[in-house]
DOVEXSE-470682 format. One record per residue (C-alpha): residue number from 1; residue in three letters; chain; y, z, x. Coordinates in Angstrom, 3 decimals, decimal comma. Layout:
   pos   code   unit          y          z          x
   NUM    ALA      A          Y          Z          X
...
END
This chain:
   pos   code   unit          y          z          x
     1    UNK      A      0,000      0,000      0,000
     2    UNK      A      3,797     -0,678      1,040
     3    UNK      A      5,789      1,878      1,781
     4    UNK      A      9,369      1,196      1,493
     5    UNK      A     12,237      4,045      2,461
     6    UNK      A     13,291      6,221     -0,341
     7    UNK      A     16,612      5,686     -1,825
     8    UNK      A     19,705      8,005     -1,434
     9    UNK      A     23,103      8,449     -2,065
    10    UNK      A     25,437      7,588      0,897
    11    UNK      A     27,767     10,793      2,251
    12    UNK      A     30,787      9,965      0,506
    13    UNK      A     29,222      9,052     -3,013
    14    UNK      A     30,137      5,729     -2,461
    15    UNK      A     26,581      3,328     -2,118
    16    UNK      A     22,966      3,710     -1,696
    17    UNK      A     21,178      4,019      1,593
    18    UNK      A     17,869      4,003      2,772
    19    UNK      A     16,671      7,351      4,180
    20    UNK      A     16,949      6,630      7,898
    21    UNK      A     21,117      5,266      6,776
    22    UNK      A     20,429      2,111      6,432
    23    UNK      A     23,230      0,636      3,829
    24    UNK      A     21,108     -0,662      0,565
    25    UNK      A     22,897     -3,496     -1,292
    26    UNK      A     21,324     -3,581     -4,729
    27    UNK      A     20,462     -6,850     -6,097
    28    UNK      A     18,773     -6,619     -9,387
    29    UNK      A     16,919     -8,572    -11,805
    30    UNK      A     15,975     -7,544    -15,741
    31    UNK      A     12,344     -7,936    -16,738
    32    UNK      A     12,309     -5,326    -19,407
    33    UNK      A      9,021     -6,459    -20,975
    34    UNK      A      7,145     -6,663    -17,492
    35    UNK      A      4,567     -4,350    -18,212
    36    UNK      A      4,000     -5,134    -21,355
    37    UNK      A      3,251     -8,859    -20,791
    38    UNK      A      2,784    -10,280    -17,969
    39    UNK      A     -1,009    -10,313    -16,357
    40    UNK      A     -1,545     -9,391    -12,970
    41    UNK      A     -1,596    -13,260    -11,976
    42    UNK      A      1,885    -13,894    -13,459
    43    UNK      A      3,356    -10,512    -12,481
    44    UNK      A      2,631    -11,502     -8,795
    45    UNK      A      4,143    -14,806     -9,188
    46    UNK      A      7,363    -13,535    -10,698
    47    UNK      A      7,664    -10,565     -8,127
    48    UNK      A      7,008    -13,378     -5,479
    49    UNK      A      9,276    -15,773     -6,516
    50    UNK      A     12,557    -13,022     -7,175
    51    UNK      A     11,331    -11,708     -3,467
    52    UNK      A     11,955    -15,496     -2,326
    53    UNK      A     15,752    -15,504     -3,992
    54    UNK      A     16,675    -12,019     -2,173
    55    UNK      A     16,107     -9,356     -5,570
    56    UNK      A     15,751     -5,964     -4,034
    57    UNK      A     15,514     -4,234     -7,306
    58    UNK      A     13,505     -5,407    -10,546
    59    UNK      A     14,385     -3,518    -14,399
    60    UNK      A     11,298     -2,654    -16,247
    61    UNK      A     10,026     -0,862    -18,893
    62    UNK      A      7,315      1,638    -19,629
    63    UNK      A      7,337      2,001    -23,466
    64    UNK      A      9,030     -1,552    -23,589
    65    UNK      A     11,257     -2,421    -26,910
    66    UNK      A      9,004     -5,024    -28,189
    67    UNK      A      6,491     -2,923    -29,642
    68    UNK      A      5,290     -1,284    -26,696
    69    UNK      A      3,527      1,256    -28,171
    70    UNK      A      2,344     -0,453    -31,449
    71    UNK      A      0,789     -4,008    -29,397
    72    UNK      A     -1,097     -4,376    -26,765
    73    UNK      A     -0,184     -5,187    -23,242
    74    UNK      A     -1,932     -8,615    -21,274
    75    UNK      A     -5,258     -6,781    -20,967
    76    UNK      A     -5,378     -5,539    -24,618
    77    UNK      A     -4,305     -1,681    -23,793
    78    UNK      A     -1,635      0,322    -25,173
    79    UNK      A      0,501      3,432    -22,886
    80    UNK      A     -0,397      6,215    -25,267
    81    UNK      A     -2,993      7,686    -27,704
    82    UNK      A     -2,656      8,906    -31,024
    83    UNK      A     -2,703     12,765    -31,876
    84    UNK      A     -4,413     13,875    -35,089
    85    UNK      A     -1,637     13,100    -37,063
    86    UNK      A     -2,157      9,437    -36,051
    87    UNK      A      1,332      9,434    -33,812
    88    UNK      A      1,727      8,021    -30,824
    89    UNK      A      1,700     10,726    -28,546
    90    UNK      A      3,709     11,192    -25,031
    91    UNK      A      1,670     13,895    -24,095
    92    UNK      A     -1,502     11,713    -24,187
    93    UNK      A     -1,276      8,670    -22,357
    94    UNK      A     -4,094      6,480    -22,406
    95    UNK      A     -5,932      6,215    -18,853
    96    UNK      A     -9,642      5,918    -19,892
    97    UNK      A    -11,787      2,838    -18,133
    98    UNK      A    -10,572     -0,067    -16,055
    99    UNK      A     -7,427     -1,701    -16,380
   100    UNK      A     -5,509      1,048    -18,700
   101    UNK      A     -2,054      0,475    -19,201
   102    UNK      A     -1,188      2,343    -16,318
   103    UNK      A     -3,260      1,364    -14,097
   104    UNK      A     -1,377     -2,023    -14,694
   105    UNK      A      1,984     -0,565    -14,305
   106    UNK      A      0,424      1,086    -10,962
   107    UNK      A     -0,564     -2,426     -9,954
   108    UNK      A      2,945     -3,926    -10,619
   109    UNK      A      4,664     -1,191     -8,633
   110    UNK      A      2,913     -1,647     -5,696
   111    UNK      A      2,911     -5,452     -5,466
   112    UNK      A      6,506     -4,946     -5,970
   113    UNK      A      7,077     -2,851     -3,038
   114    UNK      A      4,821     -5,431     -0,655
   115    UNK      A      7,474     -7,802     -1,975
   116    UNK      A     10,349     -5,526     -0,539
   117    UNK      A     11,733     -4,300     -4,161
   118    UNK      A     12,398     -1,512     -5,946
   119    UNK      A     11,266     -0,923     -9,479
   120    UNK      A     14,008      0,978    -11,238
   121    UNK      A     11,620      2,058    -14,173
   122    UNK      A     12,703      3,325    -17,442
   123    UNK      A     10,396      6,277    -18,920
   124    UNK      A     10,845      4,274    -22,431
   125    UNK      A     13,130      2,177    -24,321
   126    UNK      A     15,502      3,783    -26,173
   127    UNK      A     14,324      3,244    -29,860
   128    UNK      A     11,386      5,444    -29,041
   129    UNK      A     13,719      8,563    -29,777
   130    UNK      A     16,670      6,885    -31,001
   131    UNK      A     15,498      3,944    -33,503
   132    UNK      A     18,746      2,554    -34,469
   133    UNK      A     18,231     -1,280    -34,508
   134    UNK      A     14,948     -1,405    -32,962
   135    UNK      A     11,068     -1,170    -33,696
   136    UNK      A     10,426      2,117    -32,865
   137    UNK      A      8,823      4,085    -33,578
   138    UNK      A     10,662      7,417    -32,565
   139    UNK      A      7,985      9,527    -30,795
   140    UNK      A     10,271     11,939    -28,217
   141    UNK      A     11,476     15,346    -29,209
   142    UNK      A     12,836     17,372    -26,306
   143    UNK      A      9,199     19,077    -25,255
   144    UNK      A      6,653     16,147    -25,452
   145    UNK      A      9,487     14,652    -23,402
   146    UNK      A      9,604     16,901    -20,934
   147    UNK      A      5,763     16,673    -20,591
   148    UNK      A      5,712     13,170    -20,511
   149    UNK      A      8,173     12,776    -17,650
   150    UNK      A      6,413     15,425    -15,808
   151    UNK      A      3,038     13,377    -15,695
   152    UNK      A      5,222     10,220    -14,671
   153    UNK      A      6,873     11,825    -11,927
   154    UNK      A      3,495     13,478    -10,942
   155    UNK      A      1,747     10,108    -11,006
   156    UNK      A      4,715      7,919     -9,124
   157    UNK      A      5,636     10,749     -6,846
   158    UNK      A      4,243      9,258     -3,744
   159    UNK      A      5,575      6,020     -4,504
   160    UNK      A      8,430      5,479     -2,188
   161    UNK      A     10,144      1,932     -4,299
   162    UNK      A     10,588      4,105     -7,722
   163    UNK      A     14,369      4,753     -9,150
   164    UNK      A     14,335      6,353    -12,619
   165    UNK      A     16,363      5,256    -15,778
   166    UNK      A     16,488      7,188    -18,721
   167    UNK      A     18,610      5,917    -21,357
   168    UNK      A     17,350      2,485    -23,088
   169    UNK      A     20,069      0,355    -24,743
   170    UNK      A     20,969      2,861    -27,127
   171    UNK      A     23,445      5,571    -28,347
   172    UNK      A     23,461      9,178    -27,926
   173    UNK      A     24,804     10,522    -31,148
   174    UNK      A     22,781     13,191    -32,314
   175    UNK      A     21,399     16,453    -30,281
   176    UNK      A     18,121     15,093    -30,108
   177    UNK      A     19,313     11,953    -28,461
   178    UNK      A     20,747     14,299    -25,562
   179    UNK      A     18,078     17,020    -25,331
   180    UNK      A     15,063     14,200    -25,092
   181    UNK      A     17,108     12,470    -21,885
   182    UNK      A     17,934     15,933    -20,272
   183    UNK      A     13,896     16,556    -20,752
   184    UNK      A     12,810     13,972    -19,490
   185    UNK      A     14,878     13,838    -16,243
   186    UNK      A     13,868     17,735    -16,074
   187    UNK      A     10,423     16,996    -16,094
   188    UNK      A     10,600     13,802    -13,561
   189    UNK      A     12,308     15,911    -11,276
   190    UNK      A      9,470     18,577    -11,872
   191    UNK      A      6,736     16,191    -11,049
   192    UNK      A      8,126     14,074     -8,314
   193    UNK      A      9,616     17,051     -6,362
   194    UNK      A     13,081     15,110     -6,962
   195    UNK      A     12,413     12,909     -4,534
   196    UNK      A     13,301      9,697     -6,636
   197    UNK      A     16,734      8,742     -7,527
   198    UNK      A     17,884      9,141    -11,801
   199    UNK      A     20,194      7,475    -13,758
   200    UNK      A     20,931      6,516    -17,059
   201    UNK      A     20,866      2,727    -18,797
   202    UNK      A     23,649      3,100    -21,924
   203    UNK      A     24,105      0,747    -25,068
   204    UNK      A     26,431     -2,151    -24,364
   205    UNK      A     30,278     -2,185    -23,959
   206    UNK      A     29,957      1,095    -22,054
   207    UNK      A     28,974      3,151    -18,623
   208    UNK      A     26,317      6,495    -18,710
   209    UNK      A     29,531      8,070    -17,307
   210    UNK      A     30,453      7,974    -20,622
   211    UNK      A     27,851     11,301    -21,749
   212    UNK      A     26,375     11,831    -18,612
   213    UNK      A     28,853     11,476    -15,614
   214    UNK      A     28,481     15,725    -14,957
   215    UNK      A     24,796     15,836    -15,525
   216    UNK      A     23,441     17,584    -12,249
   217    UNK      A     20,657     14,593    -12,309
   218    UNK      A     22,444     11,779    -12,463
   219    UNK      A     22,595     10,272     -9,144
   220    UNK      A     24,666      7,449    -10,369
   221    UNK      A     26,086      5,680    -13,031
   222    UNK      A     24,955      2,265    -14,534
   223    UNK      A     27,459      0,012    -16,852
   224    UNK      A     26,100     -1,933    -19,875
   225    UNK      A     29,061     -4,514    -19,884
   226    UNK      A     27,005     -6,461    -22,321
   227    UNK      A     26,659     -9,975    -23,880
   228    UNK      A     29,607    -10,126    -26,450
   229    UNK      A     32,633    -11,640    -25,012
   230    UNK      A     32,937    -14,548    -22,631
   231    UNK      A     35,685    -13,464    -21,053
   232    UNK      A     34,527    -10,953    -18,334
   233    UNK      A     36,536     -7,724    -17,663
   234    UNK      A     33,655     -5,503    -16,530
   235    UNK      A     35,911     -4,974    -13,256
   236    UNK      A     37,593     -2,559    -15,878
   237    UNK      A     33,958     -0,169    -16,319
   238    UNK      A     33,537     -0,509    -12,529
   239    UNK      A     36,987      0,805    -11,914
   240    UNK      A     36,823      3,326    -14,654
   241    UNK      A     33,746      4,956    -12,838
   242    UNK      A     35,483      4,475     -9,269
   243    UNK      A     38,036      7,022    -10,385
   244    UNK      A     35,822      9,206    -11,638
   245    UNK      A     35,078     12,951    -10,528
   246    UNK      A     33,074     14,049     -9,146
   247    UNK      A     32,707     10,770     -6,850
   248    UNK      A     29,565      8,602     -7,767
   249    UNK      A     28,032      5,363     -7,433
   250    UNK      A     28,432      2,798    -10,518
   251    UNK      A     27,169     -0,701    -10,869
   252    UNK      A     26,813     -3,374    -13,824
   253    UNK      A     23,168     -2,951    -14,654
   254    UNK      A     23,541     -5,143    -17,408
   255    UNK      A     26,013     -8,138    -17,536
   256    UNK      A     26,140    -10,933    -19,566
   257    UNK      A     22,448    -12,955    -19,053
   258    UNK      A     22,138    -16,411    -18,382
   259    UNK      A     21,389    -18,426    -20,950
   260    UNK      A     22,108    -15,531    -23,575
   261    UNK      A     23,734    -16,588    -27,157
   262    UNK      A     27,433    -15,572    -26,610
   263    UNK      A     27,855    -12,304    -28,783
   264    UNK      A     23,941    -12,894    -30,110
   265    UNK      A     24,758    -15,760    -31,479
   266    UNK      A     23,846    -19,195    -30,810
   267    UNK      A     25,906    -21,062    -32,459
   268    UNK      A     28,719    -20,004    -29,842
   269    UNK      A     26,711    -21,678    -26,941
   270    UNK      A     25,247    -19,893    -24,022
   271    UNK      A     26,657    -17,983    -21,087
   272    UNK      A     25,974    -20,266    -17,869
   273    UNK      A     26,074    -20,023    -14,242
   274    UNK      A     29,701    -19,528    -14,055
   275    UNK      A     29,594    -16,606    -16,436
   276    UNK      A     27,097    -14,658    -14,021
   277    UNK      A     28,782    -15,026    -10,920
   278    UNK      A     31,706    -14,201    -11,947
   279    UNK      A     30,109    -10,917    -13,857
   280    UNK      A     28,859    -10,419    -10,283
   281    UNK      A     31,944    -10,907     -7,960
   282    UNK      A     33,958     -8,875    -10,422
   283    UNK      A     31,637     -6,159    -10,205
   284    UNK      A     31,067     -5,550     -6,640
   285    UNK      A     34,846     -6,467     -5,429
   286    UNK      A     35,696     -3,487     -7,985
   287    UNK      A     33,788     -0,576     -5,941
   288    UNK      A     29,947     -1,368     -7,548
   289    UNK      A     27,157     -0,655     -4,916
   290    UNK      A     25,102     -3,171     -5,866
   291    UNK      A     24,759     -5,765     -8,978
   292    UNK      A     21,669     -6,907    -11,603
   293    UNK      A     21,367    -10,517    -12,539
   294    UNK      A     19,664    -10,987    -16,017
   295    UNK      A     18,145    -13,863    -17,891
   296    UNK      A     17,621    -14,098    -21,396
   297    UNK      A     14,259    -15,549    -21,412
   298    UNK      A     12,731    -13,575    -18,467
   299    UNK      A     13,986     -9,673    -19,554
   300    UNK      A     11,684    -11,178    -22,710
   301    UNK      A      9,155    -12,862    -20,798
   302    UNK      A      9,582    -15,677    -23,423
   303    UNK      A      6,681    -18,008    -24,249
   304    UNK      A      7,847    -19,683    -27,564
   305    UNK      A     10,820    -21,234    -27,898
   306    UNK      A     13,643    -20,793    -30,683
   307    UNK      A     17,124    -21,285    -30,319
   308    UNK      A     17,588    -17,828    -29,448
   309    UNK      A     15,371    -17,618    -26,457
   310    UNK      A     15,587    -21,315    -25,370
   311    UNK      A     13,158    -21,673    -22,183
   312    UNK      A     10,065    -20,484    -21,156
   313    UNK      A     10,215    -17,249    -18,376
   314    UNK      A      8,527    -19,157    -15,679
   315    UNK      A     11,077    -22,325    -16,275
   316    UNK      A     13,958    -19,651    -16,148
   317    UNK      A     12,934    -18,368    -12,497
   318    UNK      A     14,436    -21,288    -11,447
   319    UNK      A     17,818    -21,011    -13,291
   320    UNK      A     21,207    -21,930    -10,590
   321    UNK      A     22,471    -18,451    -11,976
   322    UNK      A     19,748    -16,560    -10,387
   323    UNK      A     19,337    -18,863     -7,602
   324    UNK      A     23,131    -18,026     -6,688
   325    UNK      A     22,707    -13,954     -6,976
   326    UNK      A     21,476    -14,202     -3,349
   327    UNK      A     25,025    -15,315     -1,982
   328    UNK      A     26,811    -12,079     -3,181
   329    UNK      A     24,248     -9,841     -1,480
   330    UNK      A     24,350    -12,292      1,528
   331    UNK      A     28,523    -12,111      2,032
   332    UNK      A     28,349     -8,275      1,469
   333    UNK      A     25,919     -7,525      3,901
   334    UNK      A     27,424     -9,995      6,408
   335    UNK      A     30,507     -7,296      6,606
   336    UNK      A     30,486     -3,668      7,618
   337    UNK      A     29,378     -1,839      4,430
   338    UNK      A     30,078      2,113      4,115
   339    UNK      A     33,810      1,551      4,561
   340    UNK      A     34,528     -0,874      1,486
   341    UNK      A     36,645     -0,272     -1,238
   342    UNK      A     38,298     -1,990     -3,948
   343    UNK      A     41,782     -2,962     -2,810
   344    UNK      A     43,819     -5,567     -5,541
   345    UNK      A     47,241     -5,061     -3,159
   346    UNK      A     45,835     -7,573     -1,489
   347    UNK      A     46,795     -9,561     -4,380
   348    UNK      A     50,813     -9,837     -4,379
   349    UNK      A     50,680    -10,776     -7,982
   350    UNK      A     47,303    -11,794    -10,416
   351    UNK      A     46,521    -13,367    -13,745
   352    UNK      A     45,298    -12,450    -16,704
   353    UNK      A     42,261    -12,944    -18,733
   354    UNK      A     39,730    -15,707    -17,516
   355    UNK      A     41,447    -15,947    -14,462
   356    UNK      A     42,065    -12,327    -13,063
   357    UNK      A     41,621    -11,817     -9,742
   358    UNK      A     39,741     -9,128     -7,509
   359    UNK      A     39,672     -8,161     -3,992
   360    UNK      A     37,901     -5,797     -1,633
   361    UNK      A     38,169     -4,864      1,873
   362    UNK      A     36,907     -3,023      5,024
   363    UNK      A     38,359     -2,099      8,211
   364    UNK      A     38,292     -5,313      9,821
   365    UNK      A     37,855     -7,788      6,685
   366    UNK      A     39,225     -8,551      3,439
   367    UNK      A     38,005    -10,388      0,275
   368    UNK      A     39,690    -11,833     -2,611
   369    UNK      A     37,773    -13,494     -5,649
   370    UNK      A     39,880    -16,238     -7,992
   371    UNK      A     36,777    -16,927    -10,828
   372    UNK      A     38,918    -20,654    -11,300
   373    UNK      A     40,039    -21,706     -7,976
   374    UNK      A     43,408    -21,065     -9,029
   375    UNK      A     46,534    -20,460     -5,801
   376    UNK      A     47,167    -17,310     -5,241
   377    UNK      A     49,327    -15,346     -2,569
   378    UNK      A     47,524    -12,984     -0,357
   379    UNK      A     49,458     -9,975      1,403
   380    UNK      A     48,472     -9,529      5,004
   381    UNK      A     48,900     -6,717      7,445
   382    UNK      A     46,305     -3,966      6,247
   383    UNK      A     44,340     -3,827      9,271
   384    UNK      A     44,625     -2,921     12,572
   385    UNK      A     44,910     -6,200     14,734
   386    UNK      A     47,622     -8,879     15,292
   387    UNK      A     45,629    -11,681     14,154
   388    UNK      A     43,476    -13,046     10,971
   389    UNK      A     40,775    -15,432     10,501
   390    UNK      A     40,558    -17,205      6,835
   391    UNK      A     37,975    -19,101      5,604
   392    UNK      A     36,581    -20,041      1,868
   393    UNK      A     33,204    -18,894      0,565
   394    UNK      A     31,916    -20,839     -1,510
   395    UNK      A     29,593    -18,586     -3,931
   396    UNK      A     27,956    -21,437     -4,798
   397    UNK      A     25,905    -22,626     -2,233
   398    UNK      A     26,734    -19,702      0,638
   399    UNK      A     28,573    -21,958      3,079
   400    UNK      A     32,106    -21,031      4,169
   401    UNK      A     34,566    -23,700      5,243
   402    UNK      A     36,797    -22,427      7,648
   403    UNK      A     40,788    -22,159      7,100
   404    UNK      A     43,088    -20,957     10,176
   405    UNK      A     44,388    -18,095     11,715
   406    UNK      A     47,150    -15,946     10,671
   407    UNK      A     49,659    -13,817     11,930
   408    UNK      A     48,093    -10,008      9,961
   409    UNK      A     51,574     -9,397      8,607
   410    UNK      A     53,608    -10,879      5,097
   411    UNK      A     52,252    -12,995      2,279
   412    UNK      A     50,652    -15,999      2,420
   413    UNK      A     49,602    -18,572     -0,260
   414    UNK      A     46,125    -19,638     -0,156
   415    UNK      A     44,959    -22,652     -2,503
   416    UNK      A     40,903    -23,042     -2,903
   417    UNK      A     39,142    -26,501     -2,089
   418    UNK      A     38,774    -27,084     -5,698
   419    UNK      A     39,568    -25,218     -9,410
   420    UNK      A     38,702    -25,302    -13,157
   421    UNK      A     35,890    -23,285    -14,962
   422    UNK      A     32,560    -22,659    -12,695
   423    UNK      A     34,925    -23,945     -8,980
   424    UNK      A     34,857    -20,208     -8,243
   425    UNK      A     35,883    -19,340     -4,691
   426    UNK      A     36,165    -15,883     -2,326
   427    UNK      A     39,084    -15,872      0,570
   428    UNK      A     37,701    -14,252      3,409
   429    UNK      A     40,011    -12,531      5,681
   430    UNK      A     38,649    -11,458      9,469
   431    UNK      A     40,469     -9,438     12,331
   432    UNK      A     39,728    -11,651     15,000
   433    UNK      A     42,202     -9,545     17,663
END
């Protein structure tokens, strides 16, 4: 089995790090319904393929949403028993014979790590103990919760690529809602010795810091910035969590997915490559640690088509949106990474909208992000050093094309090789003396 470093959270509360320091820049994918659908053939394939594309970090479920508990997974097994009341029961989870459930999920997990990524696993979806909109059925109270997420963290506890989620796409609005989370990170942390990270997946339009930002166990905050509008602003979550106290790290753990009906409906078209870079640039140059990519058809692991889930999941591997992800992770990692920060004085003035701008920098680089390729004037002298290197990134494709050198003092106007919707382009600013 592959042992990957644990996870932690860097000194200042910034990022995550590997245990020896390392930085970790997360680069996520969604496959909610992973367990629940996949075979051990296809599950290889996927992990395999989202390895080859530079995915650190895959989303899955354990009680997924589409009737995990009520339909059987690939191999005709469910995750839990039925008490004598004929409930599902999370204090009895099914591990007779060959090839339970969770013997399954154990396989999964450890291919995944061979593959160099992180499973950030979710105890259950959230309509197991909040319904609301989905299937159900609601199983949790607070102490089968607790039980259950002891015997998870018991059984993953030597598994070095685990993160916990709690949470599940929906809302906290009752007691129960809060006291089945809090029981379930309790116990977690009770079986696995606390040795894996915990956070917290929220409904859409919103950030776990919203309930959960001074919970003892939450390690870090994820943002839902959803699938309604087309017009990204989760820069405004991201920056909302930056400021928060006490200091943590955020990311968008679920943007808008490719190929995803614009607000869940199809008649409005489909968010495209354009729509999940910028989702991604946004995110990061605003203070995230890391960023998930999503598509539509592979969180679902579709295999019939309707106009609502439009491709097969193996056709949507090969998506440009996912394709792309890689550059992000590539241009952050290419720069010194513990000393970033969001910075938009770079910016001497921005737009609004579809074109706002965002910018980042360390001690010896800058970054500025214009989602349209629109001008924009840049304001020099924040580092140490005389001189500046510029050059274009194109997210893209990964190249850069260079630009000159600069005087690292006053404003300058930079114009991008080429604008309108999906010409996306990232100044890069380098001390060079």
């Amino acid at each position: 089995m592959e042992v990957l470093q644990r996870l932690k959270v860097s000194d200042h509360k910034r990022f995550l790090v590997q245990e020896d320091g390392t930085p970790f820049f997360w680069l996520g994918d969604t496959a909610w319904e992973l367990f629940h659908k996949l075979s051990r053939e296809e599950a290889t394939e996927y992990l395999r393929k989202r390895a080859e594309q530079k995915f650190n970090v895959v989303q899955a479920v354990a009680l997924s949403e589409f009737e995990g508990l009520t339909t059987d997974n690939y191999y005709g097994r469910r995750p839990l028993k039925q008490n004598e009341e004929g409930q599902y029961d999370p204090t009895l989870p099914d591990t007779e014979g060959d090839y339970h459930y969770w013997d399954h999920v154990d396989y999964i997990v450890d291919r995944a790590a061979e593959h160099g990524i992180y499973i950030a696993l979710l105890p259950t979806w959230g309509d197991k103990y909040n319904q609301a909109w989905g299937k159900g059925p609601v199983v949790f109270d607070g102490d089968n919760a607790r039980v259950y997420g002891k015997w998870l963290g018991e059984r993953y506890k030597d598994r070095t690529n685990i993160i916990w989620v709690l949470g599940g796409d929906r809302p906290l609005t009752t007691g129960l809602h809060f006291e089945v989370n809090r029981s379930l990170a309790a116990g977690l942390s009770e079986g696995d010795g606390g040795s894996n990270l915990i956070t917290f997946h929220p409904c859409g339009n919103t950030s776990s810091s919203l309930h959960m930002h001074d919970e003892s166990w939450l390690d870090f905050n994820m943002i839902q910035s959803g699938h309604h509008a087309q017009i990204r602003v989760n820069y405004s979550h991201v920056s909302a969590d930056y400021a928060k106290t006490p200091v943590k790290p955020t990311l968008d753990a679920e943007p808008c997915y490719e190929d995803h009906p614009i607000n869940f409906n199809e008649s409005n078209g489909y968010f495209d490559q354009a729509d999940v870079r910028q989702a991604a640039y946004y995110a990061v140059f605003s203070g995230a640690f890391g960023h998930t990519y999503g598509h539509h058809c592979i969180w679902s692991m579709t295999t019939e088509l309707t106009p609502y889930f439009i491709m097969h999941w193996r056709d949507a591997l090969n998506r440009p949106g996912a394709a792309q992800m890689q550059h992000v992770r590539e241009l952050m990692e290419s720069h010194s990474f513990l000393d970033r920060e969001p910075d938009q004085s770079l910016l001497a003035a921005n737009l609004e909208g579809a074109n706002y701008m965002v910018a980042t920098r360390g001690e010896r680089y800058g970054l500025i992000y214009s989602p349209n390729g629109l001008a924009f004037t840049a304001v020099l002298g924040k580092w140490i050093g005389s001189r500046l290197r510029a050059a274009w990134f194109d997210p893209r494709t990964g190249e850069y094309s260079r630009i000159g050198e600069y005087g690292n003092s006053g404003e300058v106007r930079f114009t991008p090789p080429t604008s309108g919707r999906g010409n996306d382009w990232v100044l890069e600013l380098s001390v060079i003396e």
